[in-house]
PABAMAR-675855 format. One record per residue: residue in three letters; x, y, z of N, C-alpha, C in turn. Coordinates in steps of 0.1 Angstrom, whole numbers, plus 5000, padded with zeros to 4 digits. Example, Ala and Ser with C-alpha at 12.3 -4.5 7.8 and 13.67 -1.06 7.14 Angstrom:
BEGIN
ALA513249435078512349555078513249675078 SER512849785071513749895071512950005079 
REM end
This chain:
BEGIN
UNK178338118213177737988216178637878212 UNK178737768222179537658216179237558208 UNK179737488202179637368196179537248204 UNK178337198206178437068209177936958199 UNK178836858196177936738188179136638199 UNK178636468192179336368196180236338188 UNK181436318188182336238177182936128182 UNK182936028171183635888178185035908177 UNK185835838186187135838182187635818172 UNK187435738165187835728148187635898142 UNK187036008146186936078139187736168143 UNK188036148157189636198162191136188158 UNK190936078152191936028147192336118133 UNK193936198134194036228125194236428124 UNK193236428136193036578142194336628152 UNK194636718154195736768158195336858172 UNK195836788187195736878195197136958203 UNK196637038209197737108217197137138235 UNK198137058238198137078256198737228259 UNK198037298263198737448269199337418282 UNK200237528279200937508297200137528305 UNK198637578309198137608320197437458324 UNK197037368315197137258320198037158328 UNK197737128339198436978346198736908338 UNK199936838340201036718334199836598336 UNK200436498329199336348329199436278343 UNK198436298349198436218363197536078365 UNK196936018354196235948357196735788359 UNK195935748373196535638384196635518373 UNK196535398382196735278373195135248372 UNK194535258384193035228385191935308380 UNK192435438374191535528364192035508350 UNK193235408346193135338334192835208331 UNK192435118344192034988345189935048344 UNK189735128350188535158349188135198336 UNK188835248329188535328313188635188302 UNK189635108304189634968300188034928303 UNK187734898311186734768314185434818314 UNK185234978309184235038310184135008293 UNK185035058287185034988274184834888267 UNK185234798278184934618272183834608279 UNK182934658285181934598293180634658285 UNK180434788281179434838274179034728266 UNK177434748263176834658257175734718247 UNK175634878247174934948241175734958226 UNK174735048217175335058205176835128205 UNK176535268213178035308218178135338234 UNK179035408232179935448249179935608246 UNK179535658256179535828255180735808270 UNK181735868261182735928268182836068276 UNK183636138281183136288288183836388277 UNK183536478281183836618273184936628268 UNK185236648260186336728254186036868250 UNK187136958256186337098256187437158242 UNK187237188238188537258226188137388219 UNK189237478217188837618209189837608199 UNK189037608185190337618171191337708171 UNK192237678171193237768179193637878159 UNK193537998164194138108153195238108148 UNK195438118136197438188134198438288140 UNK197338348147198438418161199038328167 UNK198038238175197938148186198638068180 UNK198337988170199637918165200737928161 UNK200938058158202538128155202938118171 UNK202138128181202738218193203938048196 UNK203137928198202937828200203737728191 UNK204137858182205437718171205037618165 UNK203837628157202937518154202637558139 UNK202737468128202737518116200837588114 UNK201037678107199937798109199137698095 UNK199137648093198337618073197637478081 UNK197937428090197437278098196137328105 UNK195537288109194137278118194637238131 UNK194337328145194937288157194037308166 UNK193837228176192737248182193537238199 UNK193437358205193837388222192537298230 UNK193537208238192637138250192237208262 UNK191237278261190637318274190637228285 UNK189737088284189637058294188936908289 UNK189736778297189636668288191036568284 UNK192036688288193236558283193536478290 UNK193436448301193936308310193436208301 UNK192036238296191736128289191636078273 UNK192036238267192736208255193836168255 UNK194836198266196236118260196235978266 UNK195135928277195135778279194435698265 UNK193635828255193035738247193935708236 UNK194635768236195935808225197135688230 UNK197235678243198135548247198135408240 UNK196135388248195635268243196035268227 UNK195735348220195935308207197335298200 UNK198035398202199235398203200035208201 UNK199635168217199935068222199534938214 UNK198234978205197534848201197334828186 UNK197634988183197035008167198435058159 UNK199335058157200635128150200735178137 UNK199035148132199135248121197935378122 UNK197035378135196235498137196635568154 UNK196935668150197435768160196335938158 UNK196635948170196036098172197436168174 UNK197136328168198836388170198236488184 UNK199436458191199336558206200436618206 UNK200336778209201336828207201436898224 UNK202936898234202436998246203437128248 UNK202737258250203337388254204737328263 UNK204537258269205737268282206137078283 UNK207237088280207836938282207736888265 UNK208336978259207636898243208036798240 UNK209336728249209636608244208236498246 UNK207336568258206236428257205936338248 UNK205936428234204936428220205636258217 UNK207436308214208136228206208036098217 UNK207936098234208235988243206935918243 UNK205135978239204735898235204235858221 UNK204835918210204935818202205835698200 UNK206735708210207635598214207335468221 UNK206035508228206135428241205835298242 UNK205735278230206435088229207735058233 UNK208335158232209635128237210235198244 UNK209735308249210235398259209935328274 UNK211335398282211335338299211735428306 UNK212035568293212335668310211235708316 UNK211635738327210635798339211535878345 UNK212136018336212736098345211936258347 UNK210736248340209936348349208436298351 UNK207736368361206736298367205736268357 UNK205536328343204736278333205136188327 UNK206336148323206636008316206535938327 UNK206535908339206135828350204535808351 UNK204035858347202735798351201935778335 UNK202535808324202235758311202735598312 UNK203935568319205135438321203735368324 UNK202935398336202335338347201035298338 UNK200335398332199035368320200035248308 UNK201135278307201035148291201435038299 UNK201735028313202234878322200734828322 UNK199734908326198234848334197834828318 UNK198234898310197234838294197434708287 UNK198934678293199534558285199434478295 UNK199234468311198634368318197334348320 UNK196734408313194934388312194734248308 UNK194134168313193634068306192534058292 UNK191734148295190934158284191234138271 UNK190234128261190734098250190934238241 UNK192334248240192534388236192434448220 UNK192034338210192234368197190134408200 UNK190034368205188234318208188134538215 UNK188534548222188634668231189234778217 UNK190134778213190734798201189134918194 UNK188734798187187534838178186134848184 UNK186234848201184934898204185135068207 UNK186935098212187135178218186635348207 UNK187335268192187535338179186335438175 UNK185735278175184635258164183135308175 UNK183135268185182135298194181935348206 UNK182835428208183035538215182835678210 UNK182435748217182135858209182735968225 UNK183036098224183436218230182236298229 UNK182436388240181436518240181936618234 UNK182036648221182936748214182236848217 UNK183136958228182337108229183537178228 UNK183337228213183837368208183637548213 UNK184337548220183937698218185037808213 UNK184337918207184838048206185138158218 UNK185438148225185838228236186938178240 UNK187938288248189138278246189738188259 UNK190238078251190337898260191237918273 UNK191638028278192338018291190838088301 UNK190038168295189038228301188038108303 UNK188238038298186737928297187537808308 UNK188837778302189637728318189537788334 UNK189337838333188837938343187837898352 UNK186737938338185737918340184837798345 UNK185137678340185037558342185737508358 UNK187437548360188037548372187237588379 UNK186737678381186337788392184537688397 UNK184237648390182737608384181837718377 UNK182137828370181137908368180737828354 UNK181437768351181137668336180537598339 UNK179037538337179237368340178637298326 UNK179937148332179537098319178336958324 UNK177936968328176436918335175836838326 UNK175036748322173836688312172936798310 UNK172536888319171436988312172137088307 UNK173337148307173937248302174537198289 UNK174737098286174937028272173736998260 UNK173236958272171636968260171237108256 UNK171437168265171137358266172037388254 UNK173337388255173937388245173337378229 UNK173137218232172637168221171637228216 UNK170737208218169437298216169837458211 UNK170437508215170737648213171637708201 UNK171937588194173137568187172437728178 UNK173737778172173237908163172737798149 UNK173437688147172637628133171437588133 UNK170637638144169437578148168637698146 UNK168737838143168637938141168838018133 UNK169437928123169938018109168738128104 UNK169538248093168438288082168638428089 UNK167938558081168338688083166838728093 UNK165938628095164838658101165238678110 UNK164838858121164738848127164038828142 UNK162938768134162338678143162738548148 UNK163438468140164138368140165138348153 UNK166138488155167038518164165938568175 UNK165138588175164738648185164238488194 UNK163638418186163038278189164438198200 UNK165638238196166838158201167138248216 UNK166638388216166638438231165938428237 UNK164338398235163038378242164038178247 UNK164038138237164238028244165438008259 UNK166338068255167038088265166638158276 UNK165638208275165238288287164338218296 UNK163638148285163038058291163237938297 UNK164437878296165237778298165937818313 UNK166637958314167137988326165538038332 UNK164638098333163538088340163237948346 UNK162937848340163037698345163837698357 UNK164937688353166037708365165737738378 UNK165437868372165337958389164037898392 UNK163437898385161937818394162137728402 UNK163437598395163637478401164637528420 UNK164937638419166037698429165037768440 UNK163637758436162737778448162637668455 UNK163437668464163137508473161537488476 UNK160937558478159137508481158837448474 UNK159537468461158937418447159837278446 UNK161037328450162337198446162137098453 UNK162037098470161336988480160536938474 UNK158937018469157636948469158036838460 UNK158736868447158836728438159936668436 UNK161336708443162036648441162336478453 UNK161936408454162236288467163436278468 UNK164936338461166236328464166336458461 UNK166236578468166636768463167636778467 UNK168736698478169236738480171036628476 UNK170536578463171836508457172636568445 UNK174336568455174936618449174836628433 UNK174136558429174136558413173236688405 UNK172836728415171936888413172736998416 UNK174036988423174637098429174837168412 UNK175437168403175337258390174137328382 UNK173237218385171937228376170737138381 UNK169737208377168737108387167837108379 UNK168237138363167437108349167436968349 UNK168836898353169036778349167936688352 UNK167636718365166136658371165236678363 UNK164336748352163936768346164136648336 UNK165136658329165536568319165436448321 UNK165736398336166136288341164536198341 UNK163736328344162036298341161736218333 UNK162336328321161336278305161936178301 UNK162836128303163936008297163435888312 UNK162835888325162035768326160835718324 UNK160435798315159135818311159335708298 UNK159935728295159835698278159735498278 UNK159035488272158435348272158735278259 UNK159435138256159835098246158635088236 UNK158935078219158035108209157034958216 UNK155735048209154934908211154434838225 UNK155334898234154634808243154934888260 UNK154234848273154434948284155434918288 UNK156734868285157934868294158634968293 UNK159135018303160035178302161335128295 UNK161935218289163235218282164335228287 UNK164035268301165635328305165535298313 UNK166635268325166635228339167735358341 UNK166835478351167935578345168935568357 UNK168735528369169635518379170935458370 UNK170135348368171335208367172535278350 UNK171435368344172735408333173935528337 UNK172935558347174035688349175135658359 UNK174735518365175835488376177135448365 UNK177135358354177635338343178135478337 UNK177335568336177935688327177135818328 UNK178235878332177436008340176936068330 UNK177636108314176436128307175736078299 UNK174735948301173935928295173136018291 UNK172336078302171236198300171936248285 UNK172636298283172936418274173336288259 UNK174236198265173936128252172236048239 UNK171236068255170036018245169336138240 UNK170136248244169036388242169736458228 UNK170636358226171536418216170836328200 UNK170736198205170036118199169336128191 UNK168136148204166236188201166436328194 UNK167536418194167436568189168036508172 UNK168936458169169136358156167936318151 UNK167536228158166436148150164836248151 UNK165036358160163536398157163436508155 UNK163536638161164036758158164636818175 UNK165136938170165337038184164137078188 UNK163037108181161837138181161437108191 UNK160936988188160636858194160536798210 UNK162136828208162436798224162636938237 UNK162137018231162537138232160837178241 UNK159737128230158037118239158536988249 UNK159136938243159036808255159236828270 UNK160436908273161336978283160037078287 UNK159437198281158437268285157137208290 UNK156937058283155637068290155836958299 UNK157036908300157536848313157736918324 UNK158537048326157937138335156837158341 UNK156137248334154537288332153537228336 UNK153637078336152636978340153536978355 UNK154536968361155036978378154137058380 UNK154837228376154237358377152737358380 UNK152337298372150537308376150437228385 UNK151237078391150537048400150937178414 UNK152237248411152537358424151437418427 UNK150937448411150237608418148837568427 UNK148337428418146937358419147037348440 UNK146437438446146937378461146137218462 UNK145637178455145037038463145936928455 UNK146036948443147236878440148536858450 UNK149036988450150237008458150136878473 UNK148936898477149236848490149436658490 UNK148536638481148136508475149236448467 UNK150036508462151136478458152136468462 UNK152436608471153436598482153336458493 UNK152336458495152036348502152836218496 UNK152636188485152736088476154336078477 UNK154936198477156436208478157136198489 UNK156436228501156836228510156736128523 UNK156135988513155235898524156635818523 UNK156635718539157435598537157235468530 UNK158235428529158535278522157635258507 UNK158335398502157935348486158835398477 UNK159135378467160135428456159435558449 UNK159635708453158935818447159535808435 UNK160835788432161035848420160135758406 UNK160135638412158435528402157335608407 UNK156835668416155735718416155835888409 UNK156735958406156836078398156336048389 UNK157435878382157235848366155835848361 UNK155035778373153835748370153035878368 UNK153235958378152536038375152636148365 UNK153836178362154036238349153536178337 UNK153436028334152635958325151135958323 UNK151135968334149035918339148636118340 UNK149436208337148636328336148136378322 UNK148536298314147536358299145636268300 UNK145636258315144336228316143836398315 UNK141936418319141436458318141736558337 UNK141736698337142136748348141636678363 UNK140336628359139136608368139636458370 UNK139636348364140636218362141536238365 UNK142836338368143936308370143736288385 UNK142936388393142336428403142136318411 UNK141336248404140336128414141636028414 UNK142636008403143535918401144735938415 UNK145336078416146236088424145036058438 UNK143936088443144136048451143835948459 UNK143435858447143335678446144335648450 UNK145635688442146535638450147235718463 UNK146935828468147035798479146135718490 UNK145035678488144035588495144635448493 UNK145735428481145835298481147435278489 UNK147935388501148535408507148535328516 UNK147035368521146335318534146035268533 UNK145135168528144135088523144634988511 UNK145134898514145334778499143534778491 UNK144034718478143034738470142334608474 UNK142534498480142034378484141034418498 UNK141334528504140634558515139534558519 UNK138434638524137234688523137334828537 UNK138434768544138234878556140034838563 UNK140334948571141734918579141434978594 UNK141634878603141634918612142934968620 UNK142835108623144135178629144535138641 UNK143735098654144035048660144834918664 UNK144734878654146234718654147434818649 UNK147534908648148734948647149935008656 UNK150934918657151834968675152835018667 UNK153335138677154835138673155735048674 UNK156835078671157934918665157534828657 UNK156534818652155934738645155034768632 UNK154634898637154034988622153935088622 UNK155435168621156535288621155935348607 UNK156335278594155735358583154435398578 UNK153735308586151935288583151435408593 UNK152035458606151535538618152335678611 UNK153235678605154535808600153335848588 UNK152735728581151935818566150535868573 UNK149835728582148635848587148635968592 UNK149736008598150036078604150636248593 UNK151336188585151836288577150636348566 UNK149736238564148136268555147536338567 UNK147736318578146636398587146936578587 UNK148136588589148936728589148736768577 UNK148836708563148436788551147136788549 UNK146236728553144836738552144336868557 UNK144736848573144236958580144937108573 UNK146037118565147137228562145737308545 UNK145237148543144737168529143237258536 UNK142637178546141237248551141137368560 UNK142437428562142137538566142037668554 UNK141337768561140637848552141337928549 UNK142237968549143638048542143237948531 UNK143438058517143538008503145137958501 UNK146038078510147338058508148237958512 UNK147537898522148437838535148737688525 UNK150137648530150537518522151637478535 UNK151437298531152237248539153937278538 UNK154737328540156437338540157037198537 UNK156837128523158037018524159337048525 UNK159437178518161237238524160937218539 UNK160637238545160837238562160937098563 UNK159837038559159636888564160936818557 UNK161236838547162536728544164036748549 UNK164136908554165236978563165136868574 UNK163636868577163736838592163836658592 UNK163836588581163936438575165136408576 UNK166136538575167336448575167436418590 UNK167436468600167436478611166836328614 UNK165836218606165336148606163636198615 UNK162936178611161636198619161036088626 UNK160736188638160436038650158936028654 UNK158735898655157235888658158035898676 UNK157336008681157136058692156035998702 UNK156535948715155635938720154936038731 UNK153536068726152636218736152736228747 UNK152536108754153336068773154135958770 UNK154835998778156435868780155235748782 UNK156435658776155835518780157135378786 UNK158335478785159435398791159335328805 UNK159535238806159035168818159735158831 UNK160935178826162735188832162435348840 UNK163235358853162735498859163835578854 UNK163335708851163635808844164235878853 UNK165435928849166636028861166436158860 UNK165536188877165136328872166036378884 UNK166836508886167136588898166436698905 UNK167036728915166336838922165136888913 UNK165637038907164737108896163737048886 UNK163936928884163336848875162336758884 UNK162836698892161736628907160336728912 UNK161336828915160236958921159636998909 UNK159337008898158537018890157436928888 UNK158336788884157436708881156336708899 UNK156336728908155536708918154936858915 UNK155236918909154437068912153437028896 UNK153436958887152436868880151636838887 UNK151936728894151536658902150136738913 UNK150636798918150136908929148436958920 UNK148936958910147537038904146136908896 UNK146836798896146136658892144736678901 UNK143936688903143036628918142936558914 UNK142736418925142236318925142736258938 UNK141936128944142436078957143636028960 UNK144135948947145535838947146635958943 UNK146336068936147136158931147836238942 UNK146636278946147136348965147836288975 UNK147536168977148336098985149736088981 UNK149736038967151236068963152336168963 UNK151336268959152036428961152936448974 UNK152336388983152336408994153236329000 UNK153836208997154636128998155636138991 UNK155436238980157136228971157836398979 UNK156936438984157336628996158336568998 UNK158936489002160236509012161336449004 UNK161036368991162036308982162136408973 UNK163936418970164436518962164636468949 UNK164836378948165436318932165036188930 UNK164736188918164235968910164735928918 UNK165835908924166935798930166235788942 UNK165235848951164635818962163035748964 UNK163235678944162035628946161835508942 UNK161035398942161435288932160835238920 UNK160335148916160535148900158335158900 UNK157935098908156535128911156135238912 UNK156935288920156135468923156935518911 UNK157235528905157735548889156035548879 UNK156235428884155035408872153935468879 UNK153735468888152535518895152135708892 UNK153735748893153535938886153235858871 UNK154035828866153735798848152135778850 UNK151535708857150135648856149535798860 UNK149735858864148835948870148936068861 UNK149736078855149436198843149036128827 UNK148535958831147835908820146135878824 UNK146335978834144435978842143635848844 UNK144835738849144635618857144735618870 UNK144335528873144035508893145735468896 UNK145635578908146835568917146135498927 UNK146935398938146435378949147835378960 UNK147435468971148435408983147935298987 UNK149335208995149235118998150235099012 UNK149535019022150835009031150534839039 UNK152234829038152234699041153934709054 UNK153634609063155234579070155334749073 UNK154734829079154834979079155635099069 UNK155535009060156235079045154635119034 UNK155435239034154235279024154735299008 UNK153635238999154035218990152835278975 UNK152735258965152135298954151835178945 UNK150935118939150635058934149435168914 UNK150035118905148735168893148735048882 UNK147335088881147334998866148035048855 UNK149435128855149735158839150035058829 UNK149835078817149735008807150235118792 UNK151435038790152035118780150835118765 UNK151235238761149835348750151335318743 UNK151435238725152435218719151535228705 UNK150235308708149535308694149335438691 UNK148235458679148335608676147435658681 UNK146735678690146235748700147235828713 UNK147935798709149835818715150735828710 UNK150435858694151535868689152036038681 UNK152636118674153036258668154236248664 UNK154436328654155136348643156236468650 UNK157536388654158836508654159836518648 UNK160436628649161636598643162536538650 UNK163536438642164436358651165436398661 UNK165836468654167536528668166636628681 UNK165436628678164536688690163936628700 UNK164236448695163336398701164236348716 UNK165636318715166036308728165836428740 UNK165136528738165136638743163636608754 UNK163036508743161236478744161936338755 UNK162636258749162836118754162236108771 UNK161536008774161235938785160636048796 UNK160036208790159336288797157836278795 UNK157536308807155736308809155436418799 UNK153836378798153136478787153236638794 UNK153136698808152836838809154636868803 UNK155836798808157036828804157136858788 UNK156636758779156936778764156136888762 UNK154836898768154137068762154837168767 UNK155737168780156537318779157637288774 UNK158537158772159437208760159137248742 UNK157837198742157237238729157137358725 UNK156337428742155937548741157637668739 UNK158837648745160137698740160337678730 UNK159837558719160637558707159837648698 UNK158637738700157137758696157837928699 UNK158137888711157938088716159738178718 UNK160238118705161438178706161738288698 UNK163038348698162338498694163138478676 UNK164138388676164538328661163938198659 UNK164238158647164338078637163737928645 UNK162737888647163137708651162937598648 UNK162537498653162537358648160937358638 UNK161137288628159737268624158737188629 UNK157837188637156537138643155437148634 UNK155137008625153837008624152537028629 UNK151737108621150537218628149737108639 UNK149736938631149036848640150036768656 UNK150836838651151936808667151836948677 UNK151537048671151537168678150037128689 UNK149037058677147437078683147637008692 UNK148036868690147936728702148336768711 UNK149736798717150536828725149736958739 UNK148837018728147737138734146637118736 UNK146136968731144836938735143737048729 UNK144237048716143537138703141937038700 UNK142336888700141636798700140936768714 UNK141336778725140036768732139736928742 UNK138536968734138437098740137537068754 UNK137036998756136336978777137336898779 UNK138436858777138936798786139536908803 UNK139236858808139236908827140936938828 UNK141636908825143036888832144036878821 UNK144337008816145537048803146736968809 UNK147136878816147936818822148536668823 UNK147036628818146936468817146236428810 UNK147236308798146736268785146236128789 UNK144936168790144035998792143435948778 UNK142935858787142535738774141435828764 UNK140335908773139735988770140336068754 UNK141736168759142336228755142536198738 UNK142936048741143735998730142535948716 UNK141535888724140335868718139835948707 UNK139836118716139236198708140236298698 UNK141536208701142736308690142436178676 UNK142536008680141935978671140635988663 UNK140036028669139036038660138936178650 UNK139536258655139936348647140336318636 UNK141236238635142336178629141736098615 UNK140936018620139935978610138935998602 UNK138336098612137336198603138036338591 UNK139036348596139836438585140036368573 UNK140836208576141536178565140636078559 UNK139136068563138236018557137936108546 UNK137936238552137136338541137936368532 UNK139736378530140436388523140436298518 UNK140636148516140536058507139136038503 UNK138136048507136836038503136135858508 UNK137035878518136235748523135335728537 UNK134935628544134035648554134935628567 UNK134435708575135135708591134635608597 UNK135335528606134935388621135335478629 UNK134435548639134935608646135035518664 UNK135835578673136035448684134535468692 UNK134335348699133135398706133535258710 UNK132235228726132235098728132034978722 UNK130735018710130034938705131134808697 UNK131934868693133034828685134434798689 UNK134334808706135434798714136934918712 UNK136035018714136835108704137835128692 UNK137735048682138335038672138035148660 UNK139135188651139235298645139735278635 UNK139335328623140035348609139435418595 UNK139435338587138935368572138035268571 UNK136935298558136335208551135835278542 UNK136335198530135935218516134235208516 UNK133935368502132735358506132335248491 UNK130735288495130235168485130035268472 UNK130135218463130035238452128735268448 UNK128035378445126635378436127035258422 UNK125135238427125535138411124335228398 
REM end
């Protein structure tokens, strides 16, 4: 097990390292020493958590092998020197009576060229050239450098991780990535320390492998994407590729609220953009000032409480919801809800899904009507009704087991998801050819109706869009939206005249995935149900279709409708009202269902309150 604690540079000072040959010569630019500068003058915290320093106390073999007096204390650099010997420069450069000793396997003059380099100017191999280039950028810094001096010393601290294992194997290991030195694998560390476990008890040792076990169980749990999608609102940022504990940690540390009063403590985005390891520097802290114990239930029942909302299926959906809705910041709504769960099981309940109601419904409200809602204009308000309708229905079907796929759904998010429209409503005529013409009239063919027939009959001899014009366009569009066609003839030209009227609301609207949707683009409704029906009846793997895009598309919601073919006003009516009545019962509020009386208007309304 390794050693991790923090040490400040002052406590470096004085300690003896050795660069092995298997390490790279010093390559760092001018702008990864101008950045180390101004990271250090800029901090404003008590200290600066610097990155790892990985080191193994090197033996009297090892130091015999290596020509290094055997009675001295020597410590081999695994991994970490670019930025010990920039740190060794700066001081070097600024301080002339505190030095760190660096000793290297290969090129040993380095040692003596930079204890020189106040006055050294060769650059005849590529590491005294780019040491040349770090003491030019440190002595043209403007900053105030006696000021930088004593923050760098005195308030900087390293990730000192010691280990016993043999330091070209753990280089390796680290290279390769089977090491990582991650924020959760450091705390892991920490936590696990053998001094944390002392005593001949061996129950005590036994206590230090349960925990480890338990710790890598975490893990793999977090590696079930069902589980990792439902609560992660970023699963898929590079900052999880090592460990996806850190998400965990990253939890409990926005959680934490200054003494005394509700303001959160930490702005974790904004510290870690500053310093990748914060995480591990406050866990190092709170493990100082309170115990390993301590933070150790914290991490477990920060788990535990996700975990239950997984297994809870009405949780899951209600919360997934919560995660998966547009135009809101999930990762403030995790916080929240990780805080607001030491309520009562039954309270936490009514709480999550208040706020999903307060999704839909502002608290100023009394009722929302859905029908003012157009696409282009209320994309995220029609994307959440729509996404609460699909989990509702996922939650009321009678399978105990059945759960909505946010792994699917957020696979299918990157793609961006499209509010789809059920029948084209492009108004511009659509380029159809031969095979695609003769279809669309063999639609057509099965419509009855008087203005439908006539037209059928008038497009028999035309082979492609191009032989039609922008009316009789609209007039097929109108006729598979179960509006009046009319022929018409004028100057011995026969023509088409419809009342279409673009449907830009959610009685017209469904949830696709985006790179599918040019496939859907500017096609009539019987066209999108047989491409639906291919993406549905393939013999591998395919797109993900929401259960309530599969139904609409199939007229799941209107079972008398006469003509599987044509999405009328009728049609749309009775897929909203569906719509309502679900997500009334899911949020626990009252349905407006459309009807004349009310000019067919549709939505929510909050119920009344018993007094």
């Amino acid at each position: 097990m390794a050693d991790i604690e923090l040490k400040s540079v002052r406590e470096l000072l004085g300690m003896k390292f050795f660069i092995p040959s298997y390490q790279r010569g010093y390559r760092w630019t001018k702008q990864q020493v101008k950045d180390l500068l101004n990271d250090v003058a800029e901090f404003k915290e008590k200290w600066y958590c610097l990155q790892p320093l990985v080191v193994r106390q090197m033996d009297d073999d090892r130091k015999k092998e290596c020509l290094l007096n055997e009675k001295e204390t020597w410590y081999e650099v695994i991994d970490g020197q670019q930025r010990l010997t920039t740190i060794y420069i700066i001081i070097n450069l600024l301080d002339s009576n505190s030095s760190l000793s660096l000793q290297y396997e290969t090129r040993k003059d380095s040692a003596s060229f930079l204890q020189n380099i106040k006055t050294e100017q060769d650059d005849s191999n590529i590491d005294f050239y780019f040491m040349l280039e770090a003491k030019q950028t440190i002595n043209e810094w403007q900053g105030d450098k006696e000021k930088l001096l004593q923050k760098l010393v005195n308030s900087c601290k390293v990730i000192w991780y010691e280990t016993e294992d043999d330091a070209y194997e753990v280089f390796k290991r680290l290279n390769s990535g089977k090491l990582s030195l991650s924020n959760a694998e450091l705390v892991k560390a920490l936590l696990l320390k053998d001094d944390n476990f002392t005593g001949i008890d061996e129950a005590v040792q036994l206590k230090q492998l349960e925990m480890a076990g338990e710790w890598d169980r975490i893990e793999q749990s977090l590696h079930d994407d069902s589980f990792w999608y439902f609560i992660n609102p970023e699963p898929e940022d590079a900052k999880y590729n090592c460990t996806r504990m850190d998400f965990i940690l990253e939890i409990i540390l926005r959680c934490k609220h200054k003494e005394k009063s509700e303001e959160f403590l930490y702005n974790v985005d904004d510290e870690l953009s500053k310093n990748d390891y914060f995480i591990f520097s406050v866990f190092s802290e709170m493990i100082n000032k309170n115990s390993w114990r301590e933070q150790w239930k914290e991490i477990q029942n920060c788990f535990r409480t996700i975990k239950s909302w997984y297994d809870d299926r009405k949780k899951y959906h209600y919360i997934g919801y919560l995660m998966n809705l547009k135009g809101k910041d999930k990762k403030d709504t995790l916080r929240d809800l990780i805080c607001e769960s030491v309520m009562p099981k039954d309270e936490f309940l009514r709480n999550v899904i208040s706020k999903c109601r307060k999704t839909i419904i502002k608290d100023n409200q009394k009722e929302i009507d859905f029908s003012q809602f157009e696409y282009g204009k209320n994309n995220d308000e029609i994307h959440n009704i729509l996404l609460l309708f699909n989990l509702a229905t996922v939650q009321n079907q009678i399978s105990e087991t059945s759960r909505y796929p946010f792994d699917k759904h957020f696979k299918a998010a990157k793609k961006k998801w499209s509010l789809e429209h059920i029948h084209a409503q492009n108004e511009r005529k659509a380029t159809w050819d031969k095979e695609q013409f003769d279809k669309i009239k063999g639609y057509l063919n099965n419509i009855k109706n008087d203005g439908t027939t006539e037209l059928t009959k008038y497009l028999k001899d035309i082979e492609t869009s191009d032989g039609i014009d922008d009316e009789t366009y609209k007039a097929i569009i109108s006729a598979f939206m179960g509006r009046n066609v009319v022929k018409k003839e004028a100057n011995g030209k026969v023509f088409f005249s419809s009342d279409f009227e673009k449907d830009d609301h959610l009685t017209n609207m469904a949830l696709l995935q985006g790179d599918k949707n040019a496939a859907f683009n500017n096609k009539t409704y019987p066209e999108k149900r047989e491409k639906l029906a291919e993406y549905e009846n393939v013999e591998s793997e395919s797109l993900f279709v929401p259960i309530c895009t599969r139904n609409v598309f199939f007229k799941h919601y209107s079972p008398n409708s006469i003509n599987p073919l044509v999405w009328d006003e009728h049609a749309g009516l009775e897929y909203v009202s569906a719509i309502v009545k679900v997500i009334a019962s899911y949020l626990k509020m009252e349905a407006v269902l459309p009807s004349l009386e009310n000019d067919n208007k549709y939505g929510l309304k909050k119920k009344e309150e018993k007094k």
